[in-house]
N, C-alpha and C positions, 0 to 999 in steps of 0.2 A: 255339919254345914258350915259355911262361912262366918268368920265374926260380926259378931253384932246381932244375928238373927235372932227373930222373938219366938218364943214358944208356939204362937200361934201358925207361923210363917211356917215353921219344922213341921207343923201337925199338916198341913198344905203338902210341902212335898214329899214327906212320907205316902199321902193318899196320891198325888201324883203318880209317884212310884210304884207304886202296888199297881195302879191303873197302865200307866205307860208301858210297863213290860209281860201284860197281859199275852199271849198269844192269841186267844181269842178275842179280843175286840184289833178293829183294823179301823185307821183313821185314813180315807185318801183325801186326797185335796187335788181335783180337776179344772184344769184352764181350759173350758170348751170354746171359746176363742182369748187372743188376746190382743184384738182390734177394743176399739171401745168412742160410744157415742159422745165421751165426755172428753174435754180437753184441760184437767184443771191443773190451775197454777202450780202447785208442787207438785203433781206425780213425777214418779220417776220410769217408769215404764217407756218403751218404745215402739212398742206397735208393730215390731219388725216381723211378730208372727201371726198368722191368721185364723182360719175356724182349724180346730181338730179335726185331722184327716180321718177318713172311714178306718184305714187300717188301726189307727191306736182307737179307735173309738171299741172297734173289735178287740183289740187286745186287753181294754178295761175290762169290758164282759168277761172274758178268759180267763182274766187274772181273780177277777170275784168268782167265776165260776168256778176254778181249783181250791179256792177257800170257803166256800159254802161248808163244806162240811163239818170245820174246825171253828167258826166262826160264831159267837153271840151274838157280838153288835156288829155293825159297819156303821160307822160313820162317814157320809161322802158331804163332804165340803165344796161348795161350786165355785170358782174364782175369777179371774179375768185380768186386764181386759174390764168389757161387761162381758157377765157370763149370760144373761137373760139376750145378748144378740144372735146367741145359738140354744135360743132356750128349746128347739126341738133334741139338740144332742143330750139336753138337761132331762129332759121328756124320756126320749129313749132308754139310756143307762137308765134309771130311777125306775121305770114301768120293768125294764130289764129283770132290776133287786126287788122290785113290790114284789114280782110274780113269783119269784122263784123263793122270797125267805118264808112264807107260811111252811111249804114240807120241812125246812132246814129249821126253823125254831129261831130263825136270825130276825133282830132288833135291828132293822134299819132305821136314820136319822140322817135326813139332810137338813143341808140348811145354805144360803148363797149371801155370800157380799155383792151387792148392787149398790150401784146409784139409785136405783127407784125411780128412774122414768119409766120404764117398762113395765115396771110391778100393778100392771092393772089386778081389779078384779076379779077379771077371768083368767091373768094368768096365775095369781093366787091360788083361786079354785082348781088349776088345774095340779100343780105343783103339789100343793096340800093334797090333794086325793093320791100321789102316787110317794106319798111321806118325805115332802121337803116342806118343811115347816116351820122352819126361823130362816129369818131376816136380819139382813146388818145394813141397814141405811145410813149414810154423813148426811150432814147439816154443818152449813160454815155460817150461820146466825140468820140473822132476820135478811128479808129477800134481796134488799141494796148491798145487804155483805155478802151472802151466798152466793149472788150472781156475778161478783168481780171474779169469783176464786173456782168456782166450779160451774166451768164456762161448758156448752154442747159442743161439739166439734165446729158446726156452722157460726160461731161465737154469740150466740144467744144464752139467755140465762136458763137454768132448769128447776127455777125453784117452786112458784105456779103450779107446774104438771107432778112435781115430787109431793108438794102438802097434798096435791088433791087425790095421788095416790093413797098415802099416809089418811088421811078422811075416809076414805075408803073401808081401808081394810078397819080401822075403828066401828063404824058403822055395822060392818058384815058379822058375819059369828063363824068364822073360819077358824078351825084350832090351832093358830097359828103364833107366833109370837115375833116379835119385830124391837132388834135392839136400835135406838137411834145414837147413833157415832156424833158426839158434836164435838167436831174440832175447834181448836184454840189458838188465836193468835194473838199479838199484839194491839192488832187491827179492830178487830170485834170482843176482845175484854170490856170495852165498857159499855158494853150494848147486849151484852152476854146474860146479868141479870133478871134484865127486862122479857130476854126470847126464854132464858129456862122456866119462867116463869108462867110466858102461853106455852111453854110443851106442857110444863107440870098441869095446866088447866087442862089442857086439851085433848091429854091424851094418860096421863098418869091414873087419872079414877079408871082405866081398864088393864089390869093385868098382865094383859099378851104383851103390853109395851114396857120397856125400861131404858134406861140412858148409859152410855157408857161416855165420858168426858176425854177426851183424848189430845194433847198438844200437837199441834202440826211440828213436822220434825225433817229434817234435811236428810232425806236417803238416797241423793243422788241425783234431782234431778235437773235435769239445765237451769234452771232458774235455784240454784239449791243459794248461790253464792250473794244472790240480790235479797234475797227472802228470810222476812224479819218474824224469828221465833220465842216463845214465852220462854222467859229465862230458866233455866234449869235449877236456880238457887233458890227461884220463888214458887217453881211450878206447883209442888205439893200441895204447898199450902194456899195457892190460885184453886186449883180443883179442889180440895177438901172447903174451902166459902163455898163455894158455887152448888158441891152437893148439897149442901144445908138448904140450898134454895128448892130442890129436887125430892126435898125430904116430905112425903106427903100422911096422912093422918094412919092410915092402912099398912103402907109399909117403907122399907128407904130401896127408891125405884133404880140404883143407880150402882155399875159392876164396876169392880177396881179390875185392873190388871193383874190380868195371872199370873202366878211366880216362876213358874215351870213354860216356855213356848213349848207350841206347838213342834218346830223344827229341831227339841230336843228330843223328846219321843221316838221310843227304837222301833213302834207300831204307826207311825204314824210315814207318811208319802206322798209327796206331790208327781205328780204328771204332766209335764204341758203339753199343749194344743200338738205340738212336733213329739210329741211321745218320749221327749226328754224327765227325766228323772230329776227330784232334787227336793230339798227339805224346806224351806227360808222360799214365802211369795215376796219377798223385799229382795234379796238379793240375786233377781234372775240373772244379769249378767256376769257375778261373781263365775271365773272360774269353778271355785270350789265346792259351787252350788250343783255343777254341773254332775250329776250321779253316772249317771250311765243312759239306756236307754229302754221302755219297752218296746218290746215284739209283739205282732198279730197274734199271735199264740197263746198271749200273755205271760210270756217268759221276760223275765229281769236281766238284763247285763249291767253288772255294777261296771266301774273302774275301780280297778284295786286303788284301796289307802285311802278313798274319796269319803268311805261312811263313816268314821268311825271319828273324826272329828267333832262330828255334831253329838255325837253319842259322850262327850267326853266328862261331861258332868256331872252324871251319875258317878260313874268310877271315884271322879278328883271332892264330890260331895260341894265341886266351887258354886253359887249360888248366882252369880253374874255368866257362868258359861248357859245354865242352866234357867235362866231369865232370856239369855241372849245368846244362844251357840254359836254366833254368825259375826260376834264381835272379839277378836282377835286373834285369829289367826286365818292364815292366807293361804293357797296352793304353793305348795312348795316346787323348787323346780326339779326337784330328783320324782316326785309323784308317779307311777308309771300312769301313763294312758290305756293302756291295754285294755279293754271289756274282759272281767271275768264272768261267765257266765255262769247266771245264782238258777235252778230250774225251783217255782214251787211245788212243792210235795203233799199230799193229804195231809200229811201230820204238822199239827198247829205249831208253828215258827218257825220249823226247818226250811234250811237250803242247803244244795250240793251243787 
């Protein structure tokens, strides 16, 4: 591994590794639209594509359907966008995998990034019954700060209908679990205290919930260049106060970031709405994101030289490709385009 790594960090992505290049667990990651009710100040997203056509919706099924066999786990990650604006496409696939993994002995786990205006409790109840079961909700601080930064499309605030979501699913006894995203700025640092303080009351003595502390970060998006971020030389040690505050009698409710992305992972794949391919939900409009595409069939065509970039980590053992595949290097212009077509086969990993 890279210099400086701690013993603990190395025992991380060792289990990563052993996990990542499993053949039988498949991680997807689904953009069943990527419209969205929200308008907030930093996304970087552009809205340019809409709900998931029937044809790739078909070709997900196909593609899990040829992997049933070979498969333990699936995990199907729902994205967006918001993904709960096509939460019948969410409905569909998931009833899809409920039905069909009891013959096959498959471990299905979903789970969706929302904003949590939608997230009633009946659509909780419904999602939960067909195993999508964790939650990732943002929070940008108390309502007067939330509502400047994570605006509804019609420029109203959404903070109101999200706590009263969030009260909800506390209340219920759904087996569910819901992590709250609260992002960091310069802006709500010093009011920061005060809100982790009602989450910790509010919601910490129940279990299903925990916190992950996140810096809002410049990915691109039109406002990336006006847009004022916790400095990176203090960030650390900003979050590591702020968990102390999060640290409750029971247990400490609050997830660090993983050392390994998700977009390193040689098992893992995203889909979008257009049945495009590709690793990194950050970097959609990166050329180099672009994979190939699926088919109705559920047959894969990569573009040769496009995969194996993000896979580079593991090989080089570098620790920063492997945090972040998607930072530093670019589509080359020699790259060919060509689709090469990969067909899935019954036996767990192969392609021809």
């Amino acid at each position: 591994m890279g210099a400086g790594s701690g013993d603990g960090n190395e025992a991380v992505i060792v289990r990563e590794r052993m996990h990542s290049l499993r053949n039988d667990v498949f991680h997807l990651i689904l953009l069943p639209t990527e419209q969205c009710n929200f308008r907030c100040t930093y996304c970087y997203e552009d809205f340019s594509v809409g709900r998931m056509r029937p044809g790739v919706v078909d070709g997900v099924k196909a593609l899990i359907g040829q992997r049933l066999g070979d498969l333990k786990v699936l995990d199907i990650s729902w994205f967006g966008g918001e993904p709960l604006l096509a939460a019948d496409i969410v409905e569909d696939v998931s009833r899809f995998v409920a039905d069909a993994a009891p013959a096959h002995g498959l471990r299905h786990r979903g789970d969706v990034t929302t904003n949590g205006y939608l997230l009633t409790g009946a659509m909780v109840e419904r999602l939960a019954g067909l195993g999508v079961s964790s939650f990732q909700v943002s929070l940008d601080g108390p309502e007067h700060l939330h509502d400047r930064t994570r605006l509804r499309a019609d420029g109203r605030g959404s903070f109101a209908k999200l706590w009263q979501n969030l009260l909800t699913i506390r209340h219920g006894t759904w087996p569910v679990t819901v992590t709250l995203r609260v992002h960091l700025t310069p802006a709500n640092l010093p009011e920061m205290p005060e809100f982790l303080a009602l989450i910790r009351d509010t919601f910490l003595a129940d279990t299903r919930f925990s916190v992950h502390l996140k810096a809002v970060e410049r990915l691109g998006g039109p406002h990336d260049k006006t847009m004022d971020i916790v400095d990176k030389s203090t960030r650390s040690h900003v979050i590591a106060d702020l968990r102390e505050i999060l640290r409750t009698e029971r247990r400490t409710a609050t997830t660090p970031d993983a050392p390994v992305c998700y977009a390193a992972r040689p098992n893992s794949l995203m889909i979008r709405a257009d049945g495009r391919l590709g690793k990194c939900t950050v970097s959609l409009n990166d050329p180099a994101n672009d994979l190939g595409v699926l088919r109705p069939d559920g047959t894969l065509e990569f573009h040769d030289g496009r995969l194996a970039p993000w896979l580079r980590g593991w090989q080089s053992g570098n620790e920063n490709n492997l945090a972040c595949p998607a930072d530093g290097f670019t589509l080359k212009d020699d790259t060919p385009d060509e689709p090469v077509l990969l067909q899935i086969t019954p036996a767990p990993g192969r392609i021809r």
